[in-house]
C-alpha positions as CSV (number, residue, x, y, z in Angstrom):
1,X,0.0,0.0,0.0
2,X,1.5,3.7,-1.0
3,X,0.5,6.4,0.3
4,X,-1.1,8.0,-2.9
5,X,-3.4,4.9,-3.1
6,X,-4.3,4.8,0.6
7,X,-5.3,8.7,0.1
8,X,-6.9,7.3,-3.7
9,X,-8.8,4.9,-1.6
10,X,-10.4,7.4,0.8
11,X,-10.9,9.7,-1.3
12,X,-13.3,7.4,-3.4
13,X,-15.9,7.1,-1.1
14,X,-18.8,9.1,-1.5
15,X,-18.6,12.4,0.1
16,X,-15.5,11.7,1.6
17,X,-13.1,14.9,1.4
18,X,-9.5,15.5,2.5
19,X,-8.3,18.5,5.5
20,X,-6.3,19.5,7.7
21,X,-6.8,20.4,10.7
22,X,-3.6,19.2,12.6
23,X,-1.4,20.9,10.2
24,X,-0.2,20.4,6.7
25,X,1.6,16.7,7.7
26,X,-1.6,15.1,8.5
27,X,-4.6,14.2,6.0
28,X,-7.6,13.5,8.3
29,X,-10.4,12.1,6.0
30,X,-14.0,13.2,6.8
31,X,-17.8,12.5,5.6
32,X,-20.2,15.0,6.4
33,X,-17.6,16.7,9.0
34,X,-16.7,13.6,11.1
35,X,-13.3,12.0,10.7
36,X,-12.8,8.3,9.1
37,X,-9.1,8.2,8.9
38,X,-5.8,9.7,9.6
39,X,-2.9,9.6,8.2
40,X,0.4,11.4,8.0
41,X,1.3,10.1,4.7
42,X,4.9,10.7,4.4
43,X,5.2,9.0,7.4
44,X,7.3,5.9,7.3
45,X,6.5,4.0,7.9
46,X,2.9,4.5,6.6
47,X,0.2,4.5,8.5
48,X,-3.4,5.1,8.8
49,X,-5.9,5.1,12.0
50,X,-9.5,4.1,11.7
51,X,-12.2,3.7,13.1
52,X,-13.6,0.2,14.3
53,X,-15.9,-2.0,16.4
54,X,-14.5,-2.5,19.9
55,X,-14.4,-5.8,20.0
56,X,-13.3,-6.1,16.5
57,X,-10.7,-3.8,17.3
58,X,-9.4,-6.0,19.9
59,X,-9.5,-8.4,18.1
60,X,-7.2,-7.6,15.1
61,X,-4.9,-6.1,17.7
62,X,-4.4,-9.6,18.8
63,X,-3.8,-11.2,15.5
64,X,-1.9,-8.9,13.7
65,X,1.3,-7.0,15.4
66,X,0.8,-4.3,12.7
67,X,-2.7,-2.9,14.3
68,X,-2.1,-1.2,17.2
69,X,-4.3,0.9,19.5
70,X,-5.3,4.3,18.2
71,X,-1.9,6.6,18.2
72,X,-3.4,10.0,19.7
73,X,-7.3,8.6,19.6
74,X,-9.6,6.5,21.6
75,X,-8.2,3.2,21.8
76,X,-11.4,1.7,22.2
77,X,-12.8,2.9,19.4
78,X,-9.6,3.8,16.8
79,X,-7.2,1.5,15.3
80,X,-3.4,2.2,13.9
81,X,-2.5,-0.1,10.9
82,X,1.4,0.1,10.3
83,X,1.4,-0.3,6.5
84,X,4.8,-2.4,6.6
85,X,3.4,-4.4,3.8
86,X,2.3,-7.5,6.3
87,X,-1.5,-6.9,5.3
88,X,-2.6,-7.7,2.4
89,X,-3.8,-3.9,0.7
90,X,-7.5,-5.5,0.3
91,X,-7.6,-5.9,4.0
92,X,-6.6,-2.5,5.1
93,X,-8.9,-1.4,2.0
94,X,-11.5,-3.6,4.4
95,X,-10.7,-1.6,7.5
96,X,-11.1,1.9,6.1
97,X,-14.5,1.3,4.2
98,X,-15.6,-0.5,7.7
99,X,-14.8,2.6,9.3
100,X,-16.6,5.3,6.9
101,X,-19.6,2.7,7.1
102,X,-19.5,3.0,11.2
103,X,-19.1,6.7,10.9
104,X,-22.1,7.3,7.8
105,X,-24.4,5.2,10.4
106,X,-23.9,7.4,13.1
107,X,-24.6,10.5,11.1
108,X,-28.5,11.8,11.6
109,X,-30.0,10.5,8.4
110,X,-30.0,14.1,6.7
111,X,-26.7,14.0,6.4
112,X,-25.7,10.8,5.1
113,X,-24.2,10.6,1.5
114,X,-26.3,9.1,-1.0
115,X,-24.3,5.6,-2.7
116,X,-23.0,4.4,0.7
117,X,-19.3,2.3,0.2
C-alpha cells in the first residue's frame, strides 16, 4: 500500500473529502464533518488510524502485530494499521471502508451521502 493509493482509496468514497486540521503533515479524512481516517502520509512507515468496532478492534490487535491501538485517539474505538506491507492492501482497503460505514451510520439520516461504500 503507497500512500497516494491509501489517500486514492479514501478519497473514493462518497462524500469523503480530505483536511487538515492538525497541520499540513496530517490528511484526516472526513464524511459529512466527522473523521474516518488519519494519516500522516509521508510518514514511514505508513500508517493510517481508523475507526472500528471495539471488540473487532481488539480483536485484530491480537492477531496482527501491525494494528495497534489508536496513536493519539480513543483506543477503544480507533485502530493504527502500520502499512509495513504485512497486510494484504484489500484488508486495510476492508478496514477503512468499515470505518466510513460505522461513521455514515452514526450521522443523523440528513446528512448521510447518498451511494454508501
Amino acid at each position: 500500500m503507497t500512500a497516494a493509493r491509501l489517500r486514492r482509496a479514501c478519497l473514493a468514497l462518497p462524500a469523503a473529502e480530505e483536511t487538515f486540521p492538525f497541520g499540513p503533515e496530517n490528511s484526516v479524512f472526513k464524511v459529512s464533518g466527522k473523521m474516518f481516517a488519519l494519516s500522516p502520509l509521508k510518514a514511514k512507515p505508513l500508517r493510517v488510524s481508523v475507526k472500528c468496532e471495539p471488540e473487532l478492534a481488539e480483536g485484530l490487535r491480537a492477531a496482527h502485530d501491525s494494528i495497534q491501538p489508536g496513536y493519539h485517539l480513543n483506543k477503544r474505538h480507533w485502530n493504527t494499521i502500520y502499512l509495513d506491507g504485512s497486510l494484504p492492501d484489500e484488508m486495510v482497503m476492508d478496514m477503512i471502508e468499515d470505518s466510513y460505514d460505522l461513521v455514515v451510520d452514526g450521522l443523523p439520516k440528513g446528512r448521510r451521502p447518498t451511494g454508501g461504500s
